[in-house]
Structure formats: structure tokens, C-alpha cells
C-alpha positions as CSV (number, residue, x, y, z in Angstrom):
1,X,-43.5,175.4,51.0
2,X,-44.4,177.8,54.2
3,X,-44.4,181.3,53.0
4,X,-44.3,184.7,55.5
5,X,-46.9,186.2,53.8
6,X,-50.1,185.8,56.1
7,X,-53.4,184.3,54.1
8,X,-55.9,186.3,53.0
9,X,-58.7,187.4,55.1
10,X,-61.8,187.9,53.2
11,X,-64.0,191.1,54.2
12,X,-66.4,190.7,57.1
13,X,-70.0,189.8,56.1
14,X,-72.9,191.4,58.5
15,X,-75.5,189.1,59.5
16,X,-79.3,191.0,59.4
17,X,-81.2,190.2,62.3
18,X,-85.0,190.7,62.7
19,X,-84.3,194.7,63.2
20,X,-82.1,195.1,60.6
21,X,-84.0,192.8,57.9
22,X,-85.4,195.7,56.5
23,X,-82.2,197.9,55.9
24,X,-80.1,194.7,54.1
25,X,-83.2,194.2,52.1
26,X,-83.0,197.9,51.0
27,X,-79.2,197.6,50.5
28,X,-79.9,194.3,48.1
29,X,-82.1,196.3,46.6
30,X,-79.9,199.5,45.9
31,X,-82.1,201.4,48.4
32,X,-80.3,203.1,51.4
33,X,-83.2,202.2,54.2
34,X,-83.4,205.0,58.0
35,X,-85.9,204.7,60.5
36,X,-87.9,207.2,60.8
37,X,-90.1,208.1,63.9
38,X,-93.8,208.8,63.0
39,X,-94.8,211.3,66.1
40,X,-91.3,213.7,66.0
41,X,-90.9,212.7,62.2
42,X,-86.7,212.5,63.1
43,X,-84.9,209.8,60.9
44,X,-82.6,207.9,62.8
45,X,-79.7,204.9,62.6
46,X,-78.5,202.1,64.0
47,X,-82.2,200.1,63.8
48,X,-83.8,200.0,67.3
49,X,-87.4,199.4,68.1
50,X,-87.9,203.2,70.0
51,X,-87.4,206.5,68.5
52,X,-83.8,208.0,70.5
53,X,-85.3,211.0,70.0
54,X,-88.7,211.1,71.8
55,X,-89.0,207.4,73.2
56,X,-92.2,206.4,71.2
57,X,-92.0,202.7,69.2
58,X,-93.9,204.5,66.2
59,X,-91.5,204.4,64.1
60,X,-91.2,203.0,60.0
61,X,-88.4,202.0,57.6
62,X,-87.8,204.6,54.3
63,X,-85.8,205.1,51.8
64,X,-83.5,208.0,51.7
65,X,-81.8,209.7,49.1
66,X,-78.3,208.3,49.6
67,X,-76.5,211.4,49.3
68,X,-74.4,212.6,52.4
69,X,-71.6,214.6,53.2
70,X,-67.6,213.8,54.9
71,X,-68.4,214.4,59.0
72,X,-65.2,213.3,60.3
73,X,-62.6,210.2,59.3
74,X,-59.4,208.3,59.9
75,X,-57.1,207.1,57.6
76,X,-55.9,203.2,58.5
77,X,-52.9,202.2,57.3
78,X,-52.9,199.0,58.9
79,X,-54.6,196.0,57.5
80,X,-58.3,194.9,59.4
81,X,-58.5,190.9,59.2
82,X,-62.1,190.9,58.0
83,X,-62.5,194.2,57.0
84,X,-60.3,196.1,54.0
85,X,-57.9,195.0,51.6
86,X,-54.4,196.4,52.2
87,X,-54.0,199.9,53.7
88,X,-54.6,202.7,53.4
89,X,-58.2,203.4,54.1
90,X,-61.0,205.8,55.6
91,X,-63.3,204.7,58.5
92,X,-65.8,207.6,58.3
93,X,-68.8,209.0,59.5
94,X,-70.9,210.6,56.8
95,X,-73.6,212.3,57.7
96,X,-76.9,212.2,55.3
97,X,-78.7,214.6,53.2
98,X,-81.9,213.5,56.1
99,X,-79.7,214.6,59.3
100,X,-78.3,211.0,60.1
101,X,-74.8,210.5,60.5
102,X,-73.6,206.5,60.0
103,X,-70.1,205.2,60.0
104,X,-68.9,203.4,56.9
105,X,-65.6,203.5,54.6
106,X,-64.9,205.9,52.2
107,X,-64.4,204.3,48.8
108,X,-63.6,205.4,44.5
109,X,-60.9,207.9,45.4
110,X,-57.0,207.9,46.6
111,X,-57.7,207.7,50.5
112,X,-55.2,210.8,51.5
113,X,-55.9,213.9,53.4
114,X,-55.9,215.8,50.4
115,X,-59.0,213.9,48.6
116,X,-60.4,213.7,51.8
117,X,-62.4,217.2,53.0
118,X,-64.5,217.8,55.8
119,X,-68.2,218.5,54.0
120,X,-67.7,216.7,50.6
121,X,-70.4,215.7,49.2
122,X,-70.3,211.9,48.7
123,X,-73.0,209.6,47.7
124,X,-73.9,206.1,48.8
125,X,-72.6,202.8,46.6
126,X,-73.1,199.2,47.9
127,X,-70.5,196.5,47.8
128,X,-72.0,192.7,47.6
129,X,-70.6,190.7,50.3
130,X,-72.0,187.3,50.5
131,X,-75.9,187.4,50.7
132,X,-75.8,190.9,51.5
133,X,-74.7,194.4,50.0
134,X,-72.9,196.7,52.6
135,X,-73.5,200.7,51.5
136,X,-70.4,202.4,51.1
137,X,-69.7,205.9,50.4
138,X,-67.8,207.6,47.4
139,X,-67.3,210.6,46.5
140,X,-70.8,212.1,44.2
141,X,-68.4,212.9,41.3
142,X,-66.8,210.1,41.2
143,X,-67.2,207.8,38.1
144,X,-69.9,204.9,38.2
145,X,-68.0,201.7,39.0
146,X,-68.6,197.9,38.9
147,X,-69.4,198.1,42.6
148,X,-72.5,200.4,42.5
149,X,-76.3,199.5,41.9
């Protein structure tokens, strides 16, 4: 029997490349993973192979604290095939404690402009999704849930 209800999309899964290897593996691990450049010492994100601030390729991976504050956000309200459940939600940019800003979804609170202030502090969870964990961020009073390692 047809029904008009669309079928369910389940969430996108990333797929780590050979620069990016090292930042799944920290998310696996519960580890929030930055490059850092080794001559102007700047951390840095999305993974590329040259510092975007100076231009030299000595650059590492390291671990960061995971902590992060509300930049700037939308609120969705339409369903993403492949990427959230059923509206509403927040596409963010958080900015971390170590200067980088990344975009990711806001999760563990009531996604309304209310909950949702410029500055909050946050702190970063990671949702399994296949093979991989994808960091999210929630709110750094927010309870411990399932979803966290």
C-alpha cells in the first residue's frame, strides 16, 4: 500500500581521505583533532597540506580542548535528505577555545532563538555515523547524553 509520507533518509556519512585520516581518527577516538602550523604556531581547519596563514607545509595534527563558543547560526526548519532528522535545527559556526571557527550543528538543547545566544559557551560531542564519529556541538551545561564520548 503506497503511502505520501517520503522514506527515510538516513544522515550523511563523511568519507576520510588521506588529509582528513587523522581528524576521523581523533573523532573515533573522542579527541577533537586542528592543524596546527609549526613556524607561525596558528591552529587551523578544514585539513590542507600548507599553513593558510603563512604558506609553510610544517604543519602537525593536535588535539584541542573541544570547548568553543556560538559564532553565528541558522535555524532550518526544512528537512536535509542526508543530513538531520525532522526540523528544526541549527547549522552553526562555533568558534574554538584555540581561535578556529568550524561549521557543525548545534545539538542537546530546543533549537529556538531563545536557547540559542551569540557567545555561548558549548562544548564538542561526537555522534557515530557508520565507521566514523562526526563532532557536534552542545551546549557545555548541557547534561551528558548517550551520544557523547
Amino acid at each position: 500500500m503506497p503511502t505520501d509520507q517520503p522514506a527515510a533518509v538516513p544522515k550523511a556519512i563523511p568519507k576520510p581521505t588521506p588529509e582528513t585520516r587523522p581528524f576521523w581518527d581523533g573523532a573515533a577516538a573522542g579527541e577533537l583533532r586542528v592543524q596546527r602550523c609549526l613556524a607561525c604556531l596558528r591552529h587551523y581547519f578544514y585539513p590542507r597540506p600548507v599553513c593558510p596563514h603563512c604558506g609553510t607545509s610544517d604543519v602537525e595534527w593536535v588535539t584541542v580542548s573541544g570547548r568553543a563558543t556560538l559564532y553565528s547560526y541558522v535555524i532550518s526548519h526544512r528537512p536535509a535528505p542526508g543530513f538531520a532528522e525532522d526540523g528544526p535545527y541549527a547549522i552553526a559556526v562555533v568558534e574554538l577555545e584555540e581561535g578556529v571557527r568550524m561549521m557543525t550543528n548545534i545539538v542537546g538543547i530546543e533549537i529556538t532563538p531563545e536557547n540559542l545566544e551569540l557567545d555561548m559557551p558549548l562544548r564538542v560531542v561526537f555522534e557515530p555515523r557508520g565507521d566514523v564519529h562526526v563532532p557536534l556541538f552542545a551546549p557545555a551545561a548541557a547534561p551528558a547524553t548517550g551520544g557523547e564520548r
